[in-house]
N, C-alpha and C positions, 0 to 999 in steps of 0.2 A: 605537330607540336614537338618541339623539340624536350629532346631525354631530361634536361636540369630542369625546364617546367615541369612535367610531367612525375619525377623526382620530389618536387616541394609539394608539389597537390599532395600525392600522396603520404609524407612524412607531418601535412598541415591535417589530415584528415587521422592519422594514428595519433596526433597531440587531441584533439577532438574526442576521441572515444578513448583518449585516458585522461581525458577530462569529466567525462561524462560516465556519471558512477551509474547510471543506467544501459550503460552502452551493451551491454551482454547478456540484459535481461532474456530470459524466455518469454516473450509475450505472449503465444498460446497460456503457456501457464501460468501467467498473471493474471490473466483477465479470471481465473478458473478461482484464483485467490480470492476474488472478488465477489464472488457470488455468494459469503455468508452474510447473511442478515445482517442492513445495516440498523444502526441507534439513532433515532429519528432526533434532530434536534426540537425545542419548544415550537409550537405552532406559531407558524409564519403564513401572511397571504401571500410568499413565493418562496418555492423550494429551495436551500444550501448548494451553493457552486458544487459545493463538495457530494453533494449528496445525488445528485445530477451524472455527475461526472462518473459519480461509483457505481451507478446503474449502470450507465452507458458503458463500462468495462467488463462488467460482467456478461453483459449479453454480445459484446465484441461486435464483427461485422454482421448481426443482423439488425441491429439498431433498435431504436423504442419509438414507436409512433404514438405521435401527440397529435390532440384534435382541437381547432382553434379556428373559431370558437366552438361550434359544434354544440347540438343539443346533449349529444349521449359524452358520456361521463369519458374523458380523455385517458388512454390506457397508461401515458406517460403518466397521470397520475396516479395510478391504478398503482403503476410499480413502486414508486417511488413511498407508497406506504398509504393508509388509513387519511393523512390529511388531507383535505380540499385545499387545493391553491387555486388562486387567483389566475388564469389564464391568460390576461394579458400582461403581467409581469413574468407570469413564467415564460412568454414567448420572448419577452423583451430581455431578457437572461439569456435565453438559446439564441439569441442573434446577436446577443454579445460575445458568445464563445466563440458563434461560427467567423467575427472576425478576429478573436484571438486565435483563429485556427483549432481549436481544439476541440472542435466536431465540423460535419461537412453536413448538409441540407438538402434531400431531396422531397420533392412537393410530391402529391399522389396526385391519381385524378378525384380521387374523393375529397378533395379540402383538408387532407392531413397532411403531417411531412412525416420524412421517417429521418433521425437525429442519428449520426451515428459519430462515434469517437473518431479522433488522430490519432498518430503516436504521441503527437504533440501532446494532446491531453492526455494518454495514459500517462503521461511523466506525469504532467501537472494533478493526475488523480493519486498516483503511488507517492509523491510528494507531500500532498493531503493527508495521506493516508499513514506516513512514515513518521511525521511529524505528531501525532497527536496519536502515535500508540503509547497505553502504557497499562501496566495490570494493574487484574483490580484484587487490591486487598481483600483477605478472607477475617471475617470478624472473630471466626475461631482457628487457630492454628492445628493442620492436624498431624506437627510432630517431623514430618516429614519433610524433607529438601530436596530442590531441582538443582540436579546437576549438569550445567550446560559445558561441555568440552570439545575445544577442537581441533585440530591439525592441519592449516589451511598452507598448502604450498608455497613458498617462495614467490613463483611464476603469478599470483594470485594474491598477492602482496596490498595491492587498493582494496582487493575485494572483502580479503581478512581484516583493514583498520577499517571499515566500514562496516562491519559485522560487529568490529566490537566493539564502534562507538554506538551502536543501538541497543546494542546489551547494557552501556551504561547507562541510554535513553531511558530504558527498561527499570533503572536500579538494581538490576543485578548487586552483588557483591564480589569483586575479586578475589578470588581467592587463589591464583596464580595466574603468569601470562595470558594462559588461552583456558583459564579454568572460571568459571562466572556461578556464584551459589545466588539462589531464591528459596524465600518458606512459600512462595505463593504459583499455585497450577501459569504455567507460562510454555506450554508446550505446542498452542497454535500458534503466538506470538515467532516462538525459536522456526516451527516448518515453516511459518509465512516468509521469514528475512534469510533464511538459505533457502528455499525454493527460488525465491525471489533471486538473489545472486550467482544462482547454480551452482552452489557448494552444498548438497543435502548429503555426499559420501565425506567427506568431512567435519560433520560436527555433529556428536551425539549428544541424545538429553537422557539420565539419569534420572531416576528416582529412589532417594536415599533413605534409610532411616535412623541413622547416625553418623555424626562428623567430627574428628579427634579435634578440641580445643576450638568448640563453637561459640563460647564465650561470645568473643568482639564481632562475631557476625550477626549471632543474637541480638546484640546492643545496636548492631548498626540498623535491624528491622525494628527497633523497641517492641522484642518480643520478652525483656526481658522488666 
């Protein structure tokens, strides 16, 4: 192959992973992200894409075996929480992923498969997952403020404006550049989105208990 081919592959494949705001994740320790307890949506006779997909991350390459149809009770849904679902719609789910690629299918010899995630789907689950954080409001205030600050390098430039548009996801409040104030606990949220980005020696969380001229911040949580 000649050097000016060879040249573009490569310079087409660094426009790709600077396109790709996942491109430098740690996936070991995403998936490790994934393992707190998920929020079951309403009962449904087939389990959330989303909810699927966040199991299957958390357990990484050992994958979740499901049993279909099988008399004893299916472990896939065993994990996936307290509800019964419907088994042949939840298969008809998992064979839609596996041709969206975003799990791979092996059969046992006992009549089960074992479902395991892609990369593909980790994006498509940290997507899921990135889009629909947000804190939860505390009914009583107690007084105190999170101070999210950081100092993210130059070299690091996507990863920083990415950081800090989930902070706004978040509602945070700005209170300078790289300075982000909250009256409300957000300190798994803040490890999750720099673990996740591998920025966790550049951004500290604060916990405050006075802030000069908190007036308009106050106003902006109607804590006032």
């Amino acid at each position: 192959m000649k050097k000016s081919k060879i040249r573009k592959k490569t310079i087409k494949k660094k426009i790709r992973r600077n396109l790709n705001p996942y491109a430098h994740i740690d996936w070991e320790k995403a998936s490790k992200l994934f393992q707190q307890p998920i929020l079951h949506s309403k009962k449904h006779s087939f389990p959330p894409v989303k909810e699927i997909l966040h199991v299957l991350v958390a357990v990484g390459a050992i994958g979740v075996i499901f049993a279909f149809p099988g008399a004893a009770p299916a472990i896939g849904s065993l994990v996936l929480g307290e509800n019964s679902y419907d088994r042949w719609k939840t298969r008809k789910i998992i064979m839609r992923l596996k041709r969206q690629r975003f799990v791979t299918i092996k059969e046992n010899p006992d009549n089960t498969i074992t479902v395991t995630i892609t990369r593909q789907g980790m994006v498509r689950a940290l997507t899921y997952q990135l889009e629909t954080m947000q804190l939860k409001k505390q009914k009583n205030w107690d007084k105190k403020w999170r101070v999210v600050i950081f100092d993210i390098p130059e070299k690091y430039k996507k990863a920083r404006e990415i950081f800090r548009m989930r902070l706004r996801q978040l509602s945070l409040y700005l209170l300078q550049d790289s300075v982000f104030v909250s009256p409300y606990p957000c300190f798994n949220e803040v490890e999750f989105l720099r673990e996740l980005y591998g920025i966790p020696s550049t951004v500290k969380y604060l916990l405050v208990e006075k802030l000069e001229d908190d007036q308009e911040i106050k106003e902006y949580f109607s804590l006032v």
